[in-house]
C-alpha positions as CSV (number, residue, x, y, z in Angstrom):
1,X,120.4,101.1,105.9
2,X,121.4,102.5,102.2
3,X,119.7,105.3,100.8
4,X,119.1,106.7,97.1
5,X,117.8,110.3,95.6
6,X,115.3,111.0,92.8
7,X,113.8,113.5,91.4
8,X,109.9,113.2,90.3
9,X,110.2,115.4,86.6
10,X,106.9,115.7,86.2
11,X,105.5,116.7,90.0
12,X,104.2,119.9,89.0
13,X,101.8,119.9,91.8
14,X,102.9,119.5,95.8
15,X,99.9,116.8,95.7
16,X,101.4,114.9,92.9
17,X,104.9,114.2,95.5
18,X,103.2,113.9,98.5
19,X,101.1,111.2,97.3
20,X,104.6,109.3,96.4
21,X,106.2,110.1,99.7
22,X,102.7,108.5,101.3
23,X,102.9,105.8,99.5
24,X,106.3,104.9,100.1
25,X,106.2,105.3,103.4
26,X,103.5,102.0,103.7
27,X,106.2,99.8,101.9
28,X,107.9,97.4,104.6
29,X,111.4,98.5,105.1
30,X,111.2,102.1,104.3
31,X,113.0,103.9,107.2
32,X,112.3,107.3,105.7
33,X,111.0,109.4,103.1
34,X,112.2,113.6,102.8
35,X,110.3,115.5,99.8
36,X,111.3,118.9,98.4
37,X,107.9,119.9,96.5
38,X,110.2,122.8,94.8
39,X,112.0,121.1,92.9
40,X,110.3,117.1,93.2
41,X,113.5,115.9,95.0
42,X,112.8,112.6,97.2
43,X,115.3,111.2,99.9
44,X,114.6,107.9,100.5
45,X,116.5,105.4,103.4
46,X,116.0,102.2,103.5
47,X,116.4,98.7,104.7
48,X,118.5,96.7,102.0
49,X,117.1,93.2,103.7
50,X,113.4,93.8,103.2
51,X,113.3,96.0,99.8
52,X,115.6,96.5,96.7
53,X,115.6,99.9,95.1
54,X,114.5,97.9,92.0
55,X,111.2,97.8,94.3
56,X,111.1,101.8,95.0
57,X,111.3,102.5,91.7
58,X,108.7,100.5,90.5
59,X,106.4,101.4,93.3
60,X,107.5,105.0,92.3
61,X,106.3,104.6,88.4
62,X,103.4,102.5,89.6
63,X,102.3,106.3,90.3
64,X,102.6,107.3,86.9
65,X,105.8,109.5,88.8
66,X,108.9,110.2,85.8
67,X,111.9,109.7,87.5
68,X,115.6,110.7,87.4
69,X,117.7,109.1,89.6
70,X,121.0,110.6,91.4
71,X,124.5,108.5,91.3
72,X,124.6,107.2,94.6
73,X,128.5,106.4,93.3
């Protein structure tokens, strides 16, 4: 399982996250999905056989969501 952090910039409102974390959570191979609405912060684990994090992040700006991505390094 690997896992990656963003942060959505532009989640003003709690809604506006929540509706990502939903979403991801129907994508095959998502283990788990932690929000912080106070400062648009998403922890997301995942299963590196069924998804890329190529395919988060889409999914993620498929949600008109502007994101900025931790070093995982």
């Amino acid at each position: 399982m690997e896992s990656m952090t963003a942060y959505v910039k532009n989640a003003t409102d709690p809604t506006q996250i929540q509706l990502v974390e939903h979403e991801l959570k129907k994508m095959d191979g998502i283990e788990r999905v932690l929000t912080d609405t106070n400062d648009g912060e998403i922890k997301i684990e995942f299963n590196s056989r069924q998804l890329t994090q190529k395919e988060i992040i889409s999914k993620i700006q498929e949600l008109h969501a502007h994101l900025i991505l931790e070093d995982q390094s």
